[in-house]
Structure formats: structure tokens, C-alpha cells
C-alpha positions as CSV (number, residue, x, y, z in Angstrom):
1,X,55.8,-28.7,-38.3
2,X,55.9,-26.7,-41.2
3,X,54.6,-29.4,-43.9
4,X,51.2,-29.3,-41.6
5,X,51.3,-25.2,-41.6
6,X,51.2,-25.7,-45.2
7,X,48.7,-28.1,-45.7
8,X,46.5,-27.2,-43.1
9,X,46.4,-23.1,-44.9
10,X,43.5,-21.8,-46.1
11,X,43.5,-21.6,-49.7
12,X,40.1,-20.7,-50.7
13,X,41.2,-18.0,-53.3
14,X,37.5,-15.8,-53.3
15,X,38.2,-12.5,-52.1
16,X,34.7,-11.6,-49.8
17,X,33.6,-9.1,-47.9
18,X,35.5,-9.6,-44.7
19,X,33.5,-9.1,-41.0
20,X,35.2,-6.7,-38.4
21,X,33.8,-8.5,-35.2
22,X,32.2,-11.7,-33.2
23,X,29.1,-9.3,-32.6
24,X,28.7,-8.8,-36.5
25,X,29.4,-12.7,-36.9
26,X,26.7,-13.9,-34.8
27,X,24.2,-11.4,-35.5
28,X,24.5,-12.6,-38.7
29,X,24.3,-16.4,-38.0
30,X,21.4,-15.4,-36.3
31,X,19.8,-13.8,-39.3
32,X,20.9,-16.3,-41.9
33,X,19.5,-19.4,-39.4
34,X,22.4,-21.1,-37.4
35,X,23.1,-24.9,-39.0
36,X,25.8,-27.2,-37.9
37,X,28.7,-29.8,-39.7
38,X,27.3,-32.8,-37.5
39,X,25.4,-35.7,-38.7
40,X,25.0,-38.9,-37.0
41,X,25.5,-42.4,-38.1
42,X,22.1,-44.1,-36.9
43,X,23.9,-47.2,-35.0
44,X,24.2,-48.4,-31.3
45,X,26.6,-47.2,-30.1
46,X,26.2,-43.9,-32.3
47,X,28.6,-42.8,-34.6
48,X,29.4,-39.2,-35.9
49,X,30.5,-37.4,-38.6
50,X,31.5,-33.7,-38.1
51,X,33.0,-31.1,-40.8
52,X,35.8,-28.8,-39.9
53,X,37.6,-26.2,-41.9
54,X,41.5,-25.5,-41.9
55,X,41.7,-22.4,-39.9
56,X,43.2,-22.0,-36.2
57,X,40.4,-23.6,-33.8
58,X,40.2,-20.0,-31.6
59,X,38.5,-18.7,-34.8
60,X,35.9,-21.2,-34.2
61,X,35.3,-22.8,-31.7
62,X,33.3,-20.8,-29.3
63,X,30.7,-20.6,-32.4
64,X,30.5,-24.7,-32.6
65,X,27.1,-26.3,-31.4
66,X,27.3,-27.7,-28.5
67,X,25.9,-30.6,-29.2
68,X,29.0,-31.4,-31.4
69,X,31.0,-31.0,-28.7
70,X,29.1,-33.4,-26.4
71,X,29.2,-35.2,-29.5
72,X,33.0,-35.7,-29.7
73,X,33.3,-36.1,-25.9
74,X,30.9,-39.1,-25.4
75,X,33.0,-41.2,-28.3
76,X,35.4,-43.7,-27.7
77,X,37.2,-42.9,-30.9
78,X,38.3,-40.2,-32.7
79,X,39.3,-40.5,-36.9
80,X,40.9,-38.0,-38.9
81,X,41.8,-37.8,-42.6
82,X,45.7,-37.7,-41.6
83,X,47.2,-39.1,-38.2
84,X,47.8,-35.6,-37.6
85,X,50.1,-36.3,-34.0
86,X,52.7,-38.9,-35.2
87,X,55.5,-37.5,-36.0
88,X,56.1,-39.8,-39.4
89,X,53.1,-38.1,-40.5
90,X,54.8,-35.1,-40.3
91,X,57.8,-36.1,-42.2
92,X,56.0,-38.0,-44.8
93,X,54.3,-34.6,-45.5
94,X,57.6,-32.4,-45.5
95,X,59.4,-35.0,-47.6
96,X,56.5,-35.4,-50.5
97,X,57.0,-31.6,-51.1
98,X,60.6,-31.7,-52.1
99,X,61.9,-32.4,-55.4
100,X,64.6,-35.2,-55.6
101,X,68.0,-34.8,-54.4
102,X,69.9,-32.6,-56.4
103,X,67.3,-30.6,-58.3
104,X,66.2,-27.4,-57.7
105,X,63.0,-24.8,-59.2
106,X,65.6,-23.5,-61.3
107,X,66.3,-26.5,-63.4
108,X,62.0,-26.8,-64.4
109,X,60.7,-23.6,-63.9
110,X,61.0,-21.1,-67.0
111,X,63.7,-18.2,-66.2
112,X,61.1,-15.8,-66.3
113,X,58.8,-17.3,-63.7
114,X,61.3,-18.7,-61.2
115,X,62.3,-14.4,-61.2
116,X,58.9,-13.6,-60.5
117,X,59.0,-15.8,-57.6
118,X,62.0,-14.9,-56.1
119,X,60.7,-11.4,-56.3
120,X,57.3,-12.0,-54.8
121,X,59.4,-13.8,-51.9
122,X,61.8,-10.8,-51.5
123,X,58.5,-9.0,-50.7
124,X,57.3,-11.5,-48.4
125,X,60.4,-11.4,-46.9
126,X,60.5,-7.4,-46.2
127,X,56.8,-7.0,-45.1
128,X,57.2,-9.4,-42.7
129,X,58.9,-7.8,-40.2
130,X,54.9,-5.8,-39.6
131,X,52.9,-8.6,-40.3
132,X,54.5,-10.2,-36.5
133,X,52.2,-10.0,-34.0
134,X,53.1,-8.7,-30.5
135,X,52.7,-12.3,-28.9
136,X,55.3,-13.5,-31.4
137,X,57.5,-10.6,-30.9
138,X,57.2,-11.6,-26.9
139,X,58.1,-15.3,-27.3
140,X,61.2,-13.9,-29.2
141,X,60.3,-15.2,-32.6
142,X,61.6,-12.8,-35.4
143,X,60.9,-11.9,-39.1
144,X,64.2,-14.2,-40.1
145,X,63.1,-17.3,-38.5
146,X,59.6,-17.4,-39.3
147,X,60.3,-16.9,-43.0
148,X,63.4,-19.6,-42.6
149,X,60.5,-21.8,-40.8
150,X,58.0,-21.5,-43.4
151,X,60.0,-21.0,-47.3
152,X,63.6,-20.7,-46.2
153,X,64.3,-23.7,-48.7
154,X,61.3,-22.9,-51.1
155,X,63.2,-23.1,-54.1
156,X,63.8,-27.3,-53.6
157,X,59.9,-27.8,-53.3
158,X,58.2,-29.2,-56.0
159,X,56.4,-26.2,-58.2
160,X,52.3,-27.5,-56.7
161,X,53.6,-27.3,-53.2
162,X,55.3,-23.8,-54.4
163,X,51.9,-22.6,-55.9
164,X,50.0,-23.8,-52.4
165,X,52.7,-21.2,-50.4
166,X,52.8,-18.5,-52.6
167,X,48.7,-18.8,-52.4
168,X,48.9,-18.8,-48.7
169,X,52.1,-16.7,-47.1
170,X,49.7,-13.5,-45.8
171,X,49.5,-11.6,-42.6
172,X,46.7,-13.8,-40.9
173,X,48.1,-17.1,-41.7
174,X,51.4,-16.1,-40.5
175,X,49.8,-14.3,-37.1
176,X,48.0,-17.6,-36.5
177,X,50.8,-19.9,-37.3
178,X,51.6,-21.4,-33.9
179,X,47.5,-22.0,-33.4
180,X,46.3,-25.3,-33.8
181,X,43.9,-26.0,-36.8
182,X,40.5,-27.5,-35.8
183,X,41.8,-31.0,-37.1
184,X,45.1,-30.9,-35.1
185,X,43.4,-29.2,-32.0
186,X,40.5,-32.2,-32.0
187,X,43.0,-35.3,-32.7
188,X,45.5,-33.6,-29.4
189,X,42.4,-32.8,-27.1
190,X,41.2,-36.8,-28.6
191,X,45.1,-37.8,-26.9
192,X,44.7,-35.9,-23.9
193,X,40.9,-37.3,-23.2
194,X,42.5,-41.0,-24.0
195,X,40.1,-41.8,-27.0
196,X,40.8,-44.2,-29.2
197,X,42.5,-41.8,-32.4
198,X,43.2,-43.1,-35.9
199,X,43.1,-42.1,-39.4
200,X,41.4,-43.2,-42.8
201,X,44.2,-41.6,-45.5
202,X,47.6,-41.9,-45.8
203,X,50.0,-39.2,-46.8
204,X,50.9,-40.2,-50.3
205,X,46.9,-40.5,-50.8
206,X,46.9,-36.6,-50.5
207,X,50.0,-35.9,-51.9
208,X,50.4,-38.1,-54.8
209,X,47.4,-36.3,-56.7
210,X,49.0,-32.8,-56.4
211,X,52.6,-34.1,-57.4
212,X,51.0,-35.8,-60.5
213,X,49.9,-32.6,-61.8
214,X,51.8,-32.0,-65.1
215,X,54.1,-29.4,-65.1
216,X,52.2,-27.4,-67.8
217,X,49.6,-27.3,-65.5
218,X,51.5,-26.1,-62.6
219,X,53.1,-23.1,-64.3
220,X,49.9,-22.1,-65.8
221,X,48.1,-22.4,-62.2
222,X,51.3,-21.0,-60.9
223,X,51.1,-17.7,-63.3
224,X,47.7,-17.2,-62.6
225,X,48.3,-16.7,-58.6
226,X,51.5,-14.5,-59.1
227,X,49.4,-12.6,-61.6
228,X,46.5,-12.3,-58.7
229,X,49.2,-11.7,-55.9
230,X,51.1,-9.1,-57.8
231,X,47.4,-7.0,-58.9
232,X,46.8,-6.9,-54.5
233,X,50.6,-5.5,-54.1
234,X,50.3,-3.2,-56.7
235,X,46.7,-1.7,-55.6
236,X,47.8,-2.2,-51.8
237,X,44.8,-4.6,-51.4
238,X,45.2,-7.3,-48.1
239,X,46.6,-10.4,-49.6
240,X,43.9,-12.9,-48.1
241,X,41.2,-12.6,-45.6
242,X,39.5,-15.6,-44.4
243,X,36.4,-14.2,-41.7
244,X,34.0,-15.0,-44.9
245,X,34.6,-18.5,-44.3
246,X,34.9,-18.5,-40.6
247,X,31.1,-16.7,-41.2
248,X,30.2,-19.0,-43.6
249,X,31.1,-22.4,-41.0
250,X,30.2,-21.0,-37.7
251,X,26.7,-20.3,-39.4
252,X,26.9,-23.9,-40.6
253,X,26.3,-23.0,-44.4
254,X,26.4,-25.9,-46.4
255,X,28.1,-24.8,-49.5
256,X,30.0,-27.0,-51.4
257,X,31.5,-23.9,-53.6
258,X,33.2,-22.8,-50.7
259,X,33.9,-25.5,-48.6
260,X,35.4,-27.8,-51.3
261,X,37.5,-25.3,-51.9
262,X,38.9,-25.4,-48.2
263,X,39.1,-29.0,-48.5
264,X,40.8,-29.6,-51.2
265,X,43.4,-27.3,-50.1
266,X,44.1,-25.3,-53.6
267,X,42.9,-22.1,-54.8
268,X,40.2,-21.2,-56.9
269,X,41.6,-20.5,-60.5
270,X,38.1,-19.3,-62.2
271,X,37.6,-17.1,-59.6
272,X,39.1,-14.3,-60.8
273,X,39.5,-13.1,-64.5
274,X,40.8,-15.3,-66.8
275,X,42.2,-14.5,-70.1
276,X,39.3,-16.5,-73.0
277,X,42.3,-18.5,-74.0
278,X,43.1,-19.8,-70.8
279,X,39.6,-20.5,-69.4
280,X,39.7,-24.3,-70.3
281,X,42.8,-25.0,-68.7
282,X,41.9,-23.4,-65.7
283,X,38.6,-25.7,-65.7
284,X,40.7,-28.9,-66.6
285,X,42.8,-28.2,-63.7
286,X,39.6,-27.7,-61.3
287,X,37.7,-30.4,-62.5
288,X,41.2,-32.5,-62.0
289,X,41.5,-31.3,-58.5
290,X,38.0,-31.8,-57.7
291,X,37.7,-35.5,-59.4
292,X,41.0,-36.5,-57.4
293,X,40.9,-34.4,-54.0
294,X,37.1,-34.5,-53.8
295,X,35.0,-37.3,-55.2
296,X,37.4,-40.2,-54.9
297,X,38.7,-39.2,-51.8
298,X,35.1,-39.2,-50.5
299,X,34.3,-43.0,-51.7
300,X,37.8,-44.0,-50.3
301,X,36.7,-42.7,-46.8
302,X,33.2,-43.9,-47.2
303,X,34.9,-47.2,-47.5
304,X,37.1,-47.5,-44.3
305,X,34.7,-45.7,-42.4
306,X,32.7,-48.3,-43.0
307,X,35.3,-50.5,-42.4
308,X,35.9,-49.2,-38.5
309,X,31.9,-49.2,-37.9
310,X,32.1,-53.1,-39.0
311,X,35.5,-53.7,-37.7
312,X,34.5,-52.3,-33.8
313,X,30.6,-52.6,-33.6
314,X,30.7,-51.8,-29.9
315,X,32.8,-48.2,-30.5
316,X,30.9,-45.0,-30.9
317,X,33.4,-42.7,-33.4
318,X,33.6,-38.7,-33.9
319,X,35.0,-39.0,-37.6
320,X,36.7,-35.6,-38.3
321,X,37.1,-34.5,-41.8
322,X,36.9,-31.4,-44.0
323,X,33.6,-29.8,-44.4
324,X,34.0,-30.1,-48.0
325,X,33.9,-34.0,-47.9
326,X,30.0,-33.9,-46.5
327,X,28.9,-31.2,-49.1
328,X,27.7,-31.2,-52.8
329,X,27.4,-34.5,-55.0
330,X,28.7,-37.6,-53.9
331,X,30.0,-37.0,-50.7
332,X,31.0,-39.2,-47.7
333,X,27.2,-39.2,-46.5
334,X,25.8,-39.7,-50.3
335,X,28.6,-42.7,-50.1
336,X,27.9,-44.5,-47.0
337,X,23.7,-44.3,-47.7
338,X,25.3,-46.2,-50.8
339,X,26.9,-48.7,-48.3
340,X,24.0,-49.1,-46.8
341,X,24.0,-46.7,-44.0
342,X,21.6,-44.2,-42.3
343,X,23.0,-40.7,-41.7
344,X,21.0,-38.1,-40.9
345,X,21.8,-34.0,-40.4
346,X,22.1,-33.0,-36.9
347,X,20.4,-29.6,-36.1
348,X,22.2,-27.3,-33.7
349,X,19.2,-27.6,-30.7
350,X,19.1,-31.9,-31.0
351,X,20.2,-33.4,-27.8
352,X,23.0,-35.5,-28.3
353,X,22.6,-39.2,-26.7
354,X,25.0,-39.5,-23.5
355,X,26.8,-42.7,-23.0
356,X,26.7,-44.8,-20.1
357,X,30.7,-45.5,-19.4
358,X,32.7,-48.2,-17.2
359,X,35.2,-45.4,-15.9
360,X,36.8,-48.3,-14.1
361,X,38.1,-49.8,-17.3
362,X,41.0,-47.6,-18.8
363,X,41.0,-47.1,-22.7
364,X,43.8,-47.3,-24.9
365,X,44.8,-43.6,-25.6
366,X,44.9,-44.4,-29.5
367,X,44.7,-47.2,-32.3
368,X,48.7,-47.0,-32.0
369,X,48.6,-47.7,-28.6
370,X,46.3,-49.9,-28.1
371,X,48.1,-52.6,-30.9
372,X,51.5,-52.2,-29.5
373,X,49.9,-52.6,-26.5
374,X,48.4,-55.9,-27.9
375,X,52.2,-56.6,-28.8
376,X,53.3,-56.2,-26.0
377,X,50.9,-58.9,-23.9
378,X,51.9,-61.0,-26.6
379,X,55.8,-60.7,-25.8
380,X,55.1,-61.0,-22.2
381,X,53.2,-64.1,-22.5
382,X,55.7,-65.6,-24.6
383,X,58.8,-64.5,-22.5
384,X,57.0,-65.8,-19.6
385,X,56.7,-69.1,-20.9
386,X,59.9,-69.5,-22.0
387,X,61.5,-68.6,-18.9
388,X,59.3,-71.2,-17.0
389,X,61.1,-73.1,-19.5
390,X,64.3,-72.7,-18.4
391,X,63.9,-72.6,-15.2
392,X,62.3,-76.2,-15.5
393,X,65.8,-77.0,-17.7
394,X,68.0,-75.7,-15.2
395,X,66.0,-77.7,-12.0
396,X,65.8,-80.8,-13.5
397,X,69.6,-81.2,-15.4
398,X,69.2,-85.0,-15.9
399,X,66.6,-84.7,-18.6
400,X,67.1,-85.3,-21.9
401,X,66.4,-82.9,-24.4
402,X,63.6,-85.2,-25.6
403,X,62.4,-85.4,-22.0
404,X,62.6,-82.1,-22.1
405,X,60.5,-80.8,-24.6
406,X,57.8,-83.5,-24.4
407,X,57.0,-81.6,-20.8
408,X,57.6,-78.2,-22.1
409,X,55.0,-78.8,-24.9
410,X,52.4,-80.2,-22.7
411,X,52.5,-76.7,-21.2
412,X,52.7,-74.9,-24.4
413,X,52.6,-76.4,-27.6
414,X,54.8,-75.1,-30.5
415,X,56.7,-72.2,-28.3
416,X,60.5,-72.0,-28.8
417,X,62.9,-72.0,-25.8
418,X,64.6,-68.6,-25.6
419,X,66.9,-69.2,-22.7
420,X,65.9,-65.4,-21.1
421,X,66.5,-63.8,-17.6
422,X,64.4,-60.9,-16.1
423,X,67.0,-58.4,-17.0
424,X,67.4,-59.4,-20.5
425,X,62.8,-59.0,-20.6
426,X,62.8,-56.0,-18.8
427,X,65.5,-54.4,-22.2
428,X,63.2,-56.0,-24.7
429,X,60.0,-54.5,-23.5
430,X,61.7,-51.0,-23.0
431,X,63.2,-51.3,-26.2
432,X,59.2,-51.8,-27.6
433,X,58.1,-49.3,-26.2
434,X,60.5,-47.3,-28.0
435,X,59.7,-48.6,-31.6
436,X,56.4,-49.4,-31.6
């Protein structure tokens, strides 16, 4: 699981004012004006779109509308950027990290750098033991394996992935480790209600715009968050602190300066000083990060978005993405009312339309399930043939085999004979079930 940690992190680089309580969160929600991360797709059945943010879901959650949450538990389908429970997922991500067989940091990085990184991780390594939290202590997990869980092998990741983790090993993140995200804790609580669950990215569509970075562009990106983590060490400052952006959603702000930031899951190079020289390749970098993370990510989901609401016209979807895909220009919304659609914001107090169900009828738990599903009829109904097949073969031994399958297509045109036994079905489905 530790390619999702990683990608899931908050990265959003702007040091804030941080807030000491859930009393001094919501009283200021309520003086800023709650808002929400819901809109609604205007179609029947409805369809929704709701922003989250990549922190753990406890964080958050009691602070959501509740008109999003009726929201996601009246739709047959939940969508996600990533199919965030299948396991290839997973490895997909942990594999498009590492470099190729064989190489290491030390054969790309400068010598200079890759020291400053293996000092910075020596430090990481020695604070950890007080960063733990009790809980962690109690389940038995120590300083050793958590750092062996989350950069034991940091020096075969590609130099991005190295920048991300460098940007995001601090006390919070690793308290709040074993917490679901909002993302992952929607798409398991979508399993366990047996919603429909799919995704509109693949992993290489993430992955593939960090790895192209040039490696210029890393090491400079890279130097500028070693120089911003070694300034905190040296003036004792706390490394990250993310209850400005927990503030900032929960109060349903819709900035874009801070919530592309969260989405696009890298931090903010500009937003800390910059030497003159240096300032326009920082701003390359952002404006490549928000051109490939952002805005053609946005008219890519727009797309198959669309492409579900045309594919299943009788489905009412909860799509789940990052908040910074629904704010600033162009976004998903700005895309889809390009596509044709209607999508309005959904205020905090707007009663959410409940759906009349068949609870007779059981739903296929996810996309996944519900084609190998399809598979499997089709296999049945097939194996099922052909063993009528046989059987009419082995009761009737005088045919010919021209007699024989002139009767057997008049029940079934075009099917092969596969000369099966119960047993023999009973192995192939199992073995379907395993695979599919």
C-alpha cells in the first residue's frame, strides 16, 4: 500500500496558520459562510459530482454536508479517478515509481544532491521514533518498519517520485498513515454498500506526466524542497501542517490556488522564495504540472464521464474526484456544460432527491463484478449447451456425425461441442472466479 500513501499525501507546500481545534474550525466555517464540493448533473436519474481532498477521511468527514452524504448513498454507482481497491492498481502505482532494473539515484543524481538526500533521510530516520503515535506503538508497529514501509528502498525511485516523499515524510502524514484518504474510504464504503464502483484514469495517465519531467527539472524542483526542508530543521519549524486545508474544504472554499495544488499532488515551488534566476523555471515547471495534471486531465474526465452518463442512462453516479478538478478555469464542470450538460452547485441546506429502489433486485457490487459476472452467464450458457450435446451423442450412438450436428444446430446454431461433465464446469467456473 505504500505507492497509495504516497500518492494520496498532501503536498500543498503553503505553510498557513494552522487551527488548534474542531471548535475553532467550525466557528470559523460559520463566519466565513459554510459551501460544499457537490454539484449535481441535472438528469433523471441524477448524477453527482463531489470534490474531495487527499487527507485521512476522520479529518473530514463529520464536517461534510449532509446532503453529500445522502448524495453518495442514493447512487447506484460510485467513480473515482483511480480504481483505488484492485490490487493491480496498487502495483501499477508502486512499479511506475521505480527506475529500471539495475539503476539506482546514484547513477543520475549529482554527488552533491544524492548526499543531501541521504542526509535529510538520516533525519527522518532518527526523529521518527517521536513522531509514532501511541496507537501505532500499541499495534506493535515501530520506527524501523514504518520507515522500511514508506522509503526503505527510496534510493531505486525515480528522482519526481523522490521529490513527492521528501515533500511529504512529516509527523502528521506518518500519524495518519494507516487512515484511509477520502477517495479510498468512499470507493471501500461504495464495495461494502454494493454500488456499482469504477474509475475514469488509468495509472500510467497519472504517472506518465510526472516521469516525463526532464531531469533538469527534477533536480532543480528537487533543490528547491531540500533547500525549504533543511530552512524548517534548522529554525526547528514543524515540517508540514495541513488543518489550513482541512479549514479551507470543510468550509467548502472554492479556491483553485489551493485546491489544485492538492490535486495535482506536487508542491508549490513559487511559494516560497525563489532566487530571480530561478523564478522562470520554477513557473515552467508549474505551468507544466498544471497544463498536464490539471487541464487535460479535466477534459479527459469530462469525456468518460460523459461516456458512463450516455453509456448507463438509467444509473444515478456519485463521481469522486479531487477538489481541484471542479475549481478555477476549465474544469470538469466548465467541460461537461461544453458537452452539453447542465451542472449546477449544490448548497449545503438543498435537499437531495431520494430514490425509489427495487431492494429485491441485487446489484452488482462493482463494474468488475458485474462484467465477469456477464462472463460468467455466458460460460454457463454455453457449457450447458454443449453438455446437452453430449448427452444427446452418447443416447443416440447410431447417428452419424452429420446426423448429429444437423440436430445439435437446430438447437443452437454455430456452438462447438466441448465433450464436458459437471465436474470438469464446476473447475472452469471456480477457476473464473479466480482470474476475472
Amino acid at each position: 500500500m505504500l505507492s497509495w500513501w504516497l500518492v494520496s499525501l498532501f503536498l500543498i507546500g503553503i505553510f498557513l496558520r494552522p487551527l488548534h481545534s474542531h471548535d475553532n474550525l467550525s466557528a470559523h466555517c460559520e463566519d466565513q459562510g459554510r459551501n460544499s464540493f457537490l454539484w449535481t448533473i441535472q438528469r433523471s436519474p441524477p448524477a453527482y459530482l463531489f470534490g474531495t481532498i487527499h487527507v485521512p477521511y476522520n479529518k473530514v468527514w463529520q464536517y461534510i454536508p449532509e446532503n453529500s452524504k445522502v448524495a453518495f448513498n442514493e447512487s447506484d454507482s460510485a467513480i473515482f479517478e483511480l480504481d483505488l481497491t484492485n490490487p493491480r492498481t496498487m502495483k501499477a502505482l508502486a512499479d511506475c515509481q521505480m527506475l529500471p532494473e539495475g539503476e539506482s539515484l546514484s547513477d543520475i543524481l549529482p554527488s552533491e544532491l544524492l548526499s543531501r538526500l541521504e542526509h535529510h533521510f538520516h533525519f527522518i530516520k532518527s526523529i521518527l521514533p517521536y513522531w509514532i503515535s501511541e496507537d501505532q506503538k500499541k499495534k506493535g508497529l515501530n520506527s524501523d518498519y514504518i520507515f522500511n514501509t514508506i522509503a526503505g528502498n527510496w534510493h531505486k525511485k525515480r528522482p519526481v517520485w523522490i521529490m513527492l516523499l521528501v515533500n511529504a515524510l512529516t509527523k502528521t502524514e506518518v500519524q495518519s498513515r494507516e487512515i484511509p484518504v477520502l477517495d479510498l474510504f468512499l470507493a471501500q464504503q461504495a464495495e461494502k454498500d454494493g454500488k456499482m464502483t469504477g474509475a475514469v484514469e488509468k495509472v500510467e495517465e497519472q504517472c506518465v506526466p510526472l516521469n516525463q519531467l526532464n531531469l533538469s527539472q527534477v533536480v532543480f524542483a528537487l533543490n528547491q524542497i531540500l533547500n525549504k526542508q533543511e530552512q524548517m530543521r534548522a529554525q526547528a519549524r514543524p515540517l508540514l501542517s495541513r488543518e489550513t486545508l482541512v479549514m479551507h474544504y470543510t468550509c467548502g472554499n472554492l479556491d483553485s490556488l489551493i485546491f489544485n495544488r492538492d490535486s495535482t499532488q506536487v508542491p508549490a515551488l513559487l511559494s516560497s522564495p525563489v532566487a530571480p534566476s530561478d523564478v522562470e523555471q520554477a513557473r515552467l515547471i508549474e505551468e507544466y504540472f498544471q497544463h498536464e495534471l490539471i487541464d487535460k486531465r479535466n477534459a479527459r474526465m469530462a469525456q468518460r464521464v460523459s461516456y458512463l452518463l450516455n453509456q448507463y442512462p438509467h444509473t444515478s453516479f456519485f463521481f469522486a474526484f479531487g477538489a481541484g478538478h471542479f475549481v478555477g478555469n476549465q474544469t470538469v464542470i466548465d467541460r461537461l456544460g461544453q458537452l452539453g450538460y447542465n451542472v449546477i452547485h449544490t448548497k449545503p441546506d438543498q435537499n437531495i432527491t431520494r430514490l425509489m429502489r427495487n431492494t429485491s433486485k441485487k446489484r452488482p457490487k462493482n463494474i468488475r463484478e458485474r462484467k465477469r459476472q456477464e462472463r460468467l452467464n455466458q460460460i454457463w450458457e454455453k457449457l450447458i449447451i454443449d453438455r446437452s450435446r453430449y448427452l444427446q451423442r452418447t443416447s443416440n450412438p447410431d447417428l452419424t456425425d452429420k446426423q448429429f450436428q444437423h440436430k445439435s444446430n437446430s438447437a443452437q446454431q454455430g456452438t462447438s461441442s466441448l465433450m464436458i461433465n459437471l465436474p470438469v464446469l464446476v473447475f472452469l467456473l471456480g477457476i473464473l472466479n479466480l482470474v476475472a
